[in-house]
N, C-alpha and C positions, 0 to 999 in steps of 0.2 A: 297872562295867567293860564297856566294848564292845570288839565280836569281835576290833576292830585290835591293844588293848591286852592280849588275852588272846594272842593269838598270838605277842605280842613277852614277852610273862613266860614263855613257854612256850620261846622263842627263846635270852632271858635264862638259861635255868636249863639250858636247854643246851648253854650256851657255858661253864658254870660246869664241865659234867661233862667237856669235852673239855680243859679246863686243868687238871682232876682227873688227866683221864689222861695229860694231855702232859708233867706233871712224878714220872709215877711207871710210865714206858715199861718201864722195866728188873723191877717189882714185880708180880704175882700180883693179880690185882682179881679183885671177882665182882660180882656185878650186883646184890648188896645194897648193895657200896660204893657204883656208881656212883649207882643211885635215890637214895639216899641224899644223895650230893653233888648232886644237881639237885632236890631235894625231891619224887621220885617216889613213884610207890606202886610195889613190886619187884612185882607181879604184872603190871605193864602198861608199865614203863619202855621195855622193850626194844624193844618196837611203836613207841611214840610218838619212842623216839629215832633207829630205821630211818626212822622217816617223814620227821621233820622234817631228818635230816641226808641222807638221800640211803645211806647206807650201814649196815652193820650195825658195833656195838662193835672186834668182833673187826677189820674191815676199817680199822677208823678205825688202832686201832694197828699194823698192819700199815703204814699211809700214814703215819703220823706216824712212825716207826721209819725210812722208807725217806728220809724228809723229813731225818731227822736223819746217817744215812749220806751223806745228799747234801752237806750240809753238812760234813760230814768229810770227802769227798774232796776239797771246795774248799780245806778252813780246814789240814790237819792233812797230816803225812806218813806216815797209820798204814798199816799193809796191806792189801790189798782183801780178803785172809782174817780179821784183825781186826776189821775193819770190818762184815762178813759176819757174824762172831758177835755182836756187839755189836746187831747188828739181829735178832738172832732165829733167823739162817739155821744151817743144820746143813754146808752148803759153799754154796764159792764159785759156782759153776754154781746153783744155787737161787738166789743172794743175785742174781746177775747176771741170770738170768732175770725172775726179779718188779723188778728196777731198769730192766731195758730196756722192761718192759711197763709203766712209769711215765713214764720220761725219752728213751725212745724212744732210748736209744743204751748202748752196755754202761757199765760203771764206770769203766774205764780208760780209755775214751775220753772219757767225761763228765770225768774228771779233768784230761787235757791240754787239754779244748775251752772248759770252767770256762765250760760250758752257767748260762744265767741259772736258778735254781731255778723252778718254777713254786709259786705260792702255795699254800702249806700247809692254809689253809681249809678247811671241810668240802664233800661234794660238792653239799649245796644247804643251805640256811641257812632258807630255807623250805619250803612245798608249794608244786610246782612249778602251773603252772595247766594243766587237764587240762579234757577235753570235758566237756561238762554230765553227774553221775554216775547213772548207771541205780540206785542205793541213795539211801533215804531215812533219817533216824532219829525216831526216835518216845522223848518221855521217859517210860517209865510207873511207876507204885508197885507195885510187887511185894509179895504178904504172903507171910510166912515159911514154906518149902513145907516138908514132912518127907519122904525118900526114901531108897529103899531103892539101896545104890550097893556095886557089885562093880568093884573096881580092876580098872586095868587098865595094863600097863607097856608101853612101846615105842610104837612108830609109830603116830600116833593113828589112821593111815589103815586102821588092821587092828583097833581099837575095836566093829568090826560085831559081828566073832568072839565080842568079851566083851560086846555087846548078845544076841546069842543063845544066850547061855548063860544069861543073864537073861529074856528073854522066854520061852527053852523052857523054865526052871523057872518062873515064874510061867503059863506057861498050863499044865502041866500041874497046879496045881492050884488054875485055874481062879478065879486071880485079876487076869487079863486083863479089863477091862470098854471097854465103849463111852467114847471121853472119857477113858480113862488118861492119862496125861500122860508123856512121857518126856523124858530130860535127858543132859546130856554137858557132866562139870565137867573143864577141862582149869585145870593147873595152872603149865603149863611153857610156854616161846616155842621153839614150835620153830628157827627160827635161832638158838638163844642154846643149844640143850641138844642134846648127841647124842641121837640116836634113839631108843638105848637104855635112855636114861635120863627118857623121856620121864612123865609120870603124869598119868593122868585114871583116871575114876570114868563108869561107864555105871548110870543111876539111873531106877529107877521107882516116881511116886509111891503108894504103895498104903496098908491100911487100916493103922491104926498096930497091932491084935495081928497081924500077919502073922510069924508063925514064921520066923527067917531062918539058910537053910544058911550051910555054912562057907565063910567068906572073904564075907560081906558082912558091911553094918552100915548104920547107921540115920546118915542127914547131913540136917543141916537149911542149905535155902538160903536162907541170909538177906532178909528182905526190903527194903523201900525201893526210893529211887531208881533207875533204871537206864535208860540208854539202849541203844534195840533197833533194832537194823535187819533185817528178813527178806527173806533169799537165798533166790531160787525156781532151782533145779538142782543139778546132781549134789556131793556130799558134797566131788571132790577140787577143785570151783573156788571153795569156800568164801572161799579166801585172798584171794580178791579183794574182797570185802564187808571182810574186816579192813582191809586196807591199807587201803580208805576210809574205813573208822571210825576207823583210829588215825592215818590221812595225813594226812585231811583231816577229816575233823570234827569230830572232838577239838581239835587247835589251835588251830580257827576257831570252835569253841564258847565259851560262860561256862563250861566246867563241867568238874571235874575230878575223875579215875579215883578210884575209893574202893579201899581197900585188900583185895581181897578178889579170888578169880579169874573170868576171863571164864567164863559156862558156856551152851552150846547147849539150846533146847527145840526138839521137832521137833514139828513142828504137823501132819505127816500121815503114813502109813503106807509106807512105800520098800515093802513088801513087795507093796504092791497097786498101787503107781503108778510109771509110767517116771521112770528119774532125773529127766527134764527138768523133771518134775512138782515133784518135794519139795520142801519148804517148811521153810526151818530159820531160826527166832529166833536172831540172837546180842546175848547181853544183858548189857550193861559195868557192873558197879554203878560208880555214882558218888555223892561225897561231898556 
């Protein structure tokens, strides 16, 4: 299979999830259904299908909902308060504000003007073509790590906190060495999960009888395949090495996400070097 052909199967299974969701507008989905209807892996869907469509799940039905009110104002004589809840909206003022920031004119006037729809479509069907990318990816074999991992809930950007509650108990006793290895297994997309709900795991690998306080525990990071690309700067611009991983290289790759979560190694010390410096592995197993 070449790159062209994998992009179009990738294209394919994406167009299966938006007719997934375009006949079940009014129904509760979650993002295992939709993986699921595009033959995803739920750990990585939601990246791949922001990338390739131009928007996030959430957004798509929102568009497709507003597509369908459109449609009802042309075809039906129902009421623009009808109509409003029917789309999701909680009042008319809401329903007509997000319809004017669509069809660029309110409902009632979209209704007597029986404005031509614009195409329903997704906002891009592929990756769009972008400058040559400052990120590389690299396939490597990983062997099975064993590590020591203390949860951590909410905003991953506040993860430091529950890295140093791990590293100041481990070097107080003084099992900090040269060549430690550290990790950061995130489980969630953050577009797809409130904040608050977010889970990862800050993990350091250390000797296996390491005695371990409460609320940690022992995770093994599987090994195999995985593709890596390392981001050199600060921790919050991270998001930008994903988008390309799951924008663009992913689609225009052979190779596909294995079922398991994306997890960061950080390959140098924040503590001793300028943000600009750090160096963080993010590594996608694949199948």
């Amino acid at each position: 299979m070449n790159r062209s052909s994998t992009l179009a199967s990738y294209s394919a299974r994406i167009e299966k999830v938006v007719a997934f969701i375009s006949t079940r507008l009014d129904q509760p989905l979650t993002l295992a259904q939709l993986a699921e209807a595009g033959h995803f892996s739920p750990y990585h869907f939601h990246r791949v299908y922001s990338g390739l469509m131009g928007e996030t799940v959430a957004n798509t039905v929102r568009r497709l909902r507003l597509h369908r009110a459109a449609s009802e104002l042309l075809g039906s004589d129902r009421g623009i308060a009808a109509i409003a809840r029917h789309a999701g909206y909680g009042s008319v003022s809401a329903f007509s504000r997000a319809f004017a920031n669509t069809y660029r004119c309110a409902p009632a006037a979209f209704r007597k003007r029986r404005v031509v729809l614009p195409a329903e479509g997704p906002g891009r069907a592929t990756p769009s073509s972008q400058e040559p990318s400052m990120y590389s990816a690299q396939i490597n074999t990983f062997v099975p790590t064993r590590v020591v991992a203390l949860p951590h809930q909410g905003d991953y950007m506040q993860i430091g906190e529950t890295f140093g509650r791990l590293m100041a108990w481990a070097g107080e006793r003084d099992l900090l060495q040269p060549g430690t290895r550290s990790f950061g297994i995130y489980y969630d997309v953050p577009a797809a999960t409130p904040k608050d709900e977010l889970r990862s795991d800050a993990c350091l690998a250390l000797p296996a009888d390491t005695p371990l306080a409460d609320g940690m525990r022992w995770l093994e990071i599987a090994g195999g395949r995985h593709a890596v690309v390392v981001h050199t700067g600060p921790y919050t611009e991270l998001d930008r090495a994903y988008d390309w991983l799951f924008c663009q290289w992913l689609p225009n790759s052979f190779e596909e996400a294995g079922n398991a979560p994306v997890f960061e190694e950080y390959l140098n010390d924040p503590g001793s070097l300028p943000p600009a410096e750090w160096r963080t592995a993010i590594c996608l197993p694949l199948k």
